[in-house]
C-alpha positions in Angstrom: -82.7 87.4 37.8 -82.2 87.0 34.1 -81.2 83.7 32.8 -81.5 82.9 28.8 -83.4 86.2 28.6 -86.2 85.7 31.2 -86.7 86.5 34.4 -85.8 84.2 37.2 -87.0 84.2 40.9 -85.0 81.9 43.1 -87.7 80.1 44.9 -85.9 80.4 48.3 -84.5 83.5 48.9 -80.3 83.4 50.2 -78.6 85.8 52.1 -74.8 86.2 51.9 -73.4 87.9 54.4 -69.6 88.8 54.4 -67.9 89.1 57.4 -65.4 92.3 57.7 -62.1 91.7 60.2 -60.7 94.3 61.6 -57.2 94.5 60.7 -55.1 94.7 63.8 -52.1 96.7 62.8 -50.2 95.4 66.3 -50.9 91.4 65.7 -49.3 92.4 62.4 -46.2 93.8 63.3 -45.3 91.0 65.9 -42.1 89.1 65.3 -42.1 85.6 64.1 -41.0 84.3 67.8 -43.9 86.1 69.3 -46.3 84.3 66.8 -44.7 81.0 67.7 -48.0 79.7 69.4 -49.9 80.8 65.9 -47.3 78.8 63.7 -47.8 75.5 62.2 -46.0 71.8 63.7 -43.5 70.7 61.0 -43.0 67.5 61.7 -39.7 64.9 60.5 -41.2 62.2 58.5 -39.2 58.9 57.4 -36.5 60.0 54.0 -38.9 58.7 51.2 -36.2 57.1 49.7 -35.4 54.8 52.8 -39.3 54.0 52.4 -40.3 53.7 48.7 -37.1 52.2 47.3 -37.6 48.1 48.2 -34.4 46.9 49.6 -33.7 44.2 46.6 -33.0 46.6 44.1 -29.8 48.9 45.9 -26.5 46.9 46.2 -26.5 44.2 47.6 -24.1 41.6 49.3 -25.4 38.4 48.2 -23.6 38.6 44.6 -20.2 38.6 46.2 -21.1 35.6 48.5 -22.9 33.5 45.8 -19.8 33.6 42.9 -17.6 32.2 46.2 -19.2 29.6 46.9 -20.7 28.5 43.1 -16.7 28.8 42.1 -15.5 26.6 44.8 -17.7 23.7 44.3 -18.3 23.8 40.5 -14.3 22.5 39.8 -14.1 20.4 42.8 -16.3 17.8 40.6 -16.5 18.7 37.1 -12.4 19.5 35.3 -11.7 16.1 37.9 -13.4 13.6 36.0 -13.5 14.8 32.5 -10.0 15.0 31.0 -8.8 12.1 33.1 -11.0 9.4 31.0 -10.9 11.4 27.6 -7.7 11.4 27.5 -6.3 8.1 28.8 -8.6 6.4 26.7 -7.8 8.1 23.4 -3.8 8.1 23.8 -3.6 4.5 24.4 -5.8 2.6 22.1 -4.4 5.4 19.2 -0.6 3.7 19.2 -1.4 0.2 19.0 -2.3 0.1 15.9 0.7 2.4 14.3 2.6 -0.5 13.2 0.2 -1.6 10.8 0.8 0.5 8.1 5.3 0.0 8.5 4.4 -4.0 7.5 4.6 -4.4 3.5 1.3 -5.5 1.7 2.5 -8.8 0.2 2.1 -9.1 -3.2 -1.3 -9.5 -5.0 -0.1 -10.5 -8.7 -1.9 -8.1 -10.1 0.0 -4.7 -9.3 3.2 -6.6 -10.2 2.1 -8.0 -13.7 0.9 -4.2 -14.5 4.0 -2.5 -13.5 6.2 -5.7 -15.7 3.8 -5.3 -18.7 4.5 -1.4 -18.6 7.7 -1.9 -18.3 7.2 -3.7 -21.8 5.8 -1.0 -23.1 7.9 1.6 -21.8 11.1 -0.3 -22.9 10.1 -0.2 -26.8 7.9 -3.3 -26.3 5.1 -4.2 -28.9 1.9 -6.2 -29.7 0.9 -6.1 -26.1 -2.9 -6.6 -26.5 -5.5 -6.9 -24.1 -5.6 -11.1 -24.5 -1.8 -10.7 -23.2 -2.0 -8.4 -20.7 -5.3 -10.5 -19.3 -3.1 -13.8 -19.6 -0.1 -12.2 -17.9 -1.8 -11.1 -15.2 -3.1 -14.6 -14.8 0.4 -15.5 -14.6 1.7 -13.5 -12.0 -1.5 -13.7 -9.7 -1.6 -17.8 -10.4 2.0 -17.9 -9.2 1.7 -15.4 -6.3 -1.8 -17.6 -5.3 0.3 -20.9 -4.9 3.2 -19.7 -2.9 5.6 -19.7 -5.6 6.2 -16.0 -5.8 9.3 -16.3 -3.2 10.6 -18.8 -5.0 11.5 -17.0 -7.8 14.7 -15.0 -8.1 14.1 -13.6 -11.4 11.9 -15.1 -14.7 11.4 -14.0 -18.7 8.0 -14.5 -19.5 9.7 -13.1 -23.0 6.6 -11.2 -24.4 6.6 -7.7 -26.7 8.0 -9.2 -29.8 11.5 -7.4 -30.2 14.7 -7.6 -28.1 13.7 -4.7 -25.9 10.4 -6.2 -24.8 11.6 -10.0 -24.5 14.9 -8.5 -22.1 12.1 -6.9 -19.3 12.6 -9.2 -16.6 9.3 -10.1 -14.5 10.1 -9.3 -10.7 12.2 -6.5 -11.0 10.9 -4.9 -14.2 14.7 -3.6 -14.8 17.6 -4.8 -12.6 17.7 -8.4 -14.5 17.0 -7.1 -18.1 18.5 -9.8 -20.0 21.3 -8.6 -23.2 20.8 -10.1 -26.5 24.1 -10.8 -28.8 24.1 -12.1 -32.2 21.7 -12.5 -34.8 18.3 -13.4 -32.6 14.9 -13.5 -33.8 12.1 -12.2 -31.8 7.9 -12.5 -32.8 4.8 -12.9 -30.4 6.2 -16.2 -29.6 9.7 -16.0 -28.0 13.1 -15.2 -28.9 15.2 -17.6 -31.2 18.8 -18.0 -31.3 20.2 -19.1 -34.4 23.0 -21.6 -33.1 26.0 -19.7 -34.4 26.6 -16.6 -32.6 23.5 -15.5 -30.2 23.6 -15.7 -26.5 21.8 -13.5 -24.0 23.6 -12.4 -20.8 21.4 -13.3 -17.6 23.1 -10.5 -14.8 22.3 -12.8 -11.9 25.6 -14.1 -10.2 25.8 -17.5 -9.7 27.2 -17.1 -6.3 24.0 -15.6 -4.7 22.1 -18.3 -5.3 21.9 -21.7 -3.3 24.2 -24.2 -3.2 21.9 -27.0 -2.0 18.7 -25.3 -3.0 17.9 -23.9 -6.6 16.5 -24.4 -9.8 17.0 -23.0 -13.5 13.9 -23.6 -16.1 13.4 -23.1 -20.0 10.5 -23.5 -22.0 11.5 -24.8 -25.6 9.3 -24.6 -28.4 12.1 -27.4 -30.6 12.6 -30.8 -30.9 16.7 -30.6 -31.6 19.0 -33.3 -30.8 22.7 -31.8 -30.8 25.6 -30.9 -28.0 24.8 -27.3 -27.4 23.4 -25.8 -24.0 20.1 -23.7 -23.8 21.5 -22.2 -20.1 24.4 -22.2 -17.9 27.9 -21.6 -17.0 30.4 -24.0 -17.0 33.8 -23.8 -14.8 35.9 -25.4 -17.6 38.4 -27.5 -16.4 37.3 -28.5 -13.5 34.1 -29.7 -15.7 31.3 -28.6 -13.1 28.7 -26.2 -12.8 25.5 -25.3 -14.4 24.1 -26.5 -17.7 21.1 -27.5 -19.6 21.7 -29.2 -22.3 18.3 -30.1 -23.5 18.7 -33.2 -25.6 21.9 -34.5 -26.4 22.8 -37.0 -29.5 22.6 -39.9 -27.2 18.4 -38.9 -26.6 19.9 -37.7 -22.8 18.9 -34.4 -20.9 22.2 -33.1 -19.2 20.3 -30.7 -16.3 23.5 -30.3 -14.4 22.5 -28.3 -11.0 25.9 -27.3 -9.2 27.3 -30.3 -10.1 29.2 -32.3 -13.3 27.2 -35.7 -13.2 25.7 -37.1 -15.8 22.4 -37.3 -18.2 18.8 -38.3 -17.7 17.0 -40.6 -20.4 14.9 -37.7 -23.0 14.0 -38.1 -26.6 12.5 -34.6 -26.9 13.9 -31.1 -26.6 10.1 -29.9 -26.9 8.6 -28.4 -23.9 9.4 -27.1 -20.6 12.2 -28.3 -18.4 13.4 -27.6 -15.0 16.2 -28.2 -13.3 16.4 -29.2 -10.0 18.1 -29.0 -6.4 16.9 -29.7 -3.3 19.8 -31.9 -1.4 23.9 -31.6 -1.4 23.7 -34.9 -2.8 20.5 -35.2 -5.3 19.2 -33.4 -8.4 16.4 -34.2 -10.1 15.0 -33.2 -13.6 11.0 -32.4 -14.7 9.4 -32.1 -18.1 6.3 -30.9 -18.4 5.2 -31.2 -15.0 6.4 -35.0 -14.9 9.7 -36.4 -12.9 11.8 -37.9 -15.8 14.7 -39.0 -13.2 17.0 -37.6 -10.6 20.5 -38.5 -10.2 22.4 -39.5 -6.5 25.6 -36.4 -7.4 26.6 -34.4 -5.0 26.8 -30.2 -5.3 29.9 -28.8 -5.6 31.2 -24.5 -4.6 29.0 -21.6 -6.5 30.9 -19.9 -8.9 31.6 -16.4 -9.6 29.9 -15.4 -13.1 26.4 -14.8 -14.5 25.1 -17.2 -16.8 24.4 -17.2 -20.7 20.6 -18.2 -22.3 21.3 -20.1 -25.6 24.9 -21.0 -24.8 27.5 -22.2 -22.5 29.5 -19.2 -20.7 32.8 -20.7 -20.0 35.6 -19.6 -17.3 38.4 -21.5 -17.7 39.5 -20.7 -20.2 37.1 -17.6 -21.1 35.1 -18.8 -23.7 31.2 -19.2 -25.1 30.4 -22.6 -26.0 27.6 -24.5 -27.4 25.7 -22.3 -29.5 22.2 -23.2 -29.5 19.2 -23.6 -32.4 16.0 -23.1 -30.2 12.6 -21.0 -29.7 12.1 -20.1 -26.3 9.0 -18.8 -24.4 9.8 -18.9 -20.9 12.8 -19.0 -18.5 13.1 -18.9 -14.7 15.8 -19.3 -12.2 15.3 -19.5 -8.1 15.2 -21.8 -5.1 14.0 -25.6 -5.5 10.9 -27.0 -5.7 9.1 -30.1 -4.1 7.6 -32.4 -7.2 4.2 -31.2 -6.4 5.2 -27.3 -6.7 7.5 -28.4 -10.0 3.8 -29.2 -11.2 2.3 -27.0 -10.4 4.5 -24.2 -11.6 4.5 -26.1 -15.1 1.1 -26.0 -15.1 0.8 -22.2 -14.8 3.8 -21.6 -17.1 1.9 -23.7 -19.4 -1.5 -21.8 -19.3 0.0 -18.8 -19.9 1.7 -19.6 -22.8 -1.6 -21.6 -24.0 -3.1 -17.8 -23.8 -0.7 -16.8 -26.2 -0.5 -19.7 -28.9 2.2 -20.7 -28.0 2.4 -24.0 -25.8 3.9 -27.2 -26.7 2.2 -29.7 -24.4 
């Protein structure tokens, strides 16, 4: 034997022998039935389906029994107590406190005094300056600070040097404009009436103020002794009503309050004067801060009819009276005051007119 080129001897000699059947031509042509006993055993084994496929991953019924059960505890506990807390709580603390903001802010001084000084302004009002706008707004904050804001039915601080400005009324920036007649003079210091023919119209009725309870003020920058009447109206005739008649010839201050009685001992028309009502059968008159004397007369019936600044308004018969020469630099009309609020409203009518150079005392 050859292998690679050389000769190869197997060391042990093999035989192979082939063995040779003899084909049987009968066994061949027997039927399949006949060769039954020569036929393989097929035998039934287990679907391999049933036996590889583990029993976890075909249908199962466990999903529709789990969902029942989870569903039918869950909400038993949970939507129960929720809502019921959240929402009783929220709803009934929310409403109490919703009729806070329906109660008015009262006043602070300071939004008031802005809207009055643009009102100035607006109206055709001049020289308002920062010193006066800081000293008005002292004004209206001093007032509102001591309780006197109430008592106040309308007052003419009489800044913005002109008729337009000096008219703007303090409260209600427009309502109780005063009217200028005649030949007045207006600066940074007040309006003057000339004593001939001026007279401002004050548009508050007499008859909506108190009977028994009032007072009417004016700050005069003159010393004049004569007849005439700063404020008032007078019903004539009857000889009653309101009337300020600062200094009369006989050095007496006539403050008549709802009444026709007579004067109070004065010897100067110089400063700031209130008139005063607090009883049906007292009035009493201040200066400067100071009681000069009150007089035991009773009131008598509000009239029907505004008043006049610088004169006497008349009703029967019609007629303007009383012309008066002064400078003034404040006025106020409203309810009475006790002596120690009569003080200290001079006092703060006082400081603000000090701002302004303007003061007499």
């Amino acid at each position: 034997m050859k292998w690679n080129g050389k000769d190869y001897r197997p060391l042990v000699p093999q035989k192979i022998v082939f063995k040779e059947e003899k084909f049987d031509v009968e066994e061949y042509l027997k039927s399949l039935a006949e060769k039954h006993d020569r036929m393989p055993v097929w035998r039934a084994i287990p679907n391999p389906i049933a036996v590889n496929v583990p029993v976890s991953t075909g249908p199962q019924p466990t999903p529709s029994i789990t969902p029942s059960n989870t569903a039918t505890q869950t909400p038993t506990g949970t939507p129960t107590n929720t809502p019921t807390n959240t929402i009783t709580q929220t709803q009934t603390q929310t409403p109490t406190n919703t009729p806070t903001p329906s109660t008015s802010a009262p006043p602070s001084g300071t939004t008031e005094a802005n809207a009055y000084l643009s009102a100035v302004v607006n109206a055709g009002g001049t020289g308002i300056t920062m010193s006066i706008s800081a000293a008005t707004r002292t004004l209206f904050t001093s007032i509102v600070s001591n309780g006197l804001w109430d008592k106040l039915t309308a007052f003419y601080p009489l800044i913005g040097g002109n008729a337009v400005g000096c008219a703007v009324e303090g409260k209600t920036y427009s309502t109780n404009n005063l009217t200028f007649n005649g030949g007045w003079a207006f600066n940074a210091s007040g309006a003057t009436s000339n004593g001939t023919n001026t007279y401002a119209d004050v548009p508050i009725n007499d008859n909506t103020m108190s009977q028994n309870d009032s007072h009417y003020s004016i700050y005069s920058r003159n010393d004049v002794a004569s007849a005439a009447d700063s404020f008032g109206v007078w019903q004539g005739t009857l000889g009653n009503g309101v009337s300020m008649t600062l200094r009369f010839t006989d050095n007496n201050i006539y403050a008549r309050n709802h009444d026709g009685g007579g004067g109070t001992g004065n010897t100067s028309s110089r400063g700031y004067f209130i008139s005063n009502r607090t009883s049906s059968t007292r009035r009493e008159t201040f200066r400067n801060g100071t009681t000069l004397g009150s007089q035991a007369v009773n009131s008598v019936a509000l009239l029907n009819s505004t008043y006049y600044l610088g004169a006497q308004k008349q009703i029967v018969p019609s007629a303007i009276n009383n012309y008066d020469a002064k400078q003034y630099c404040f006025v106020s009309l409203g309810q009475g005051f006790t002596p120690a609020q009569a003080a200290t409203f001079s006092t703060i009518i006082n400081t603000f007119n000090t701002s302004l150079n303007r003061n007499t005392f």
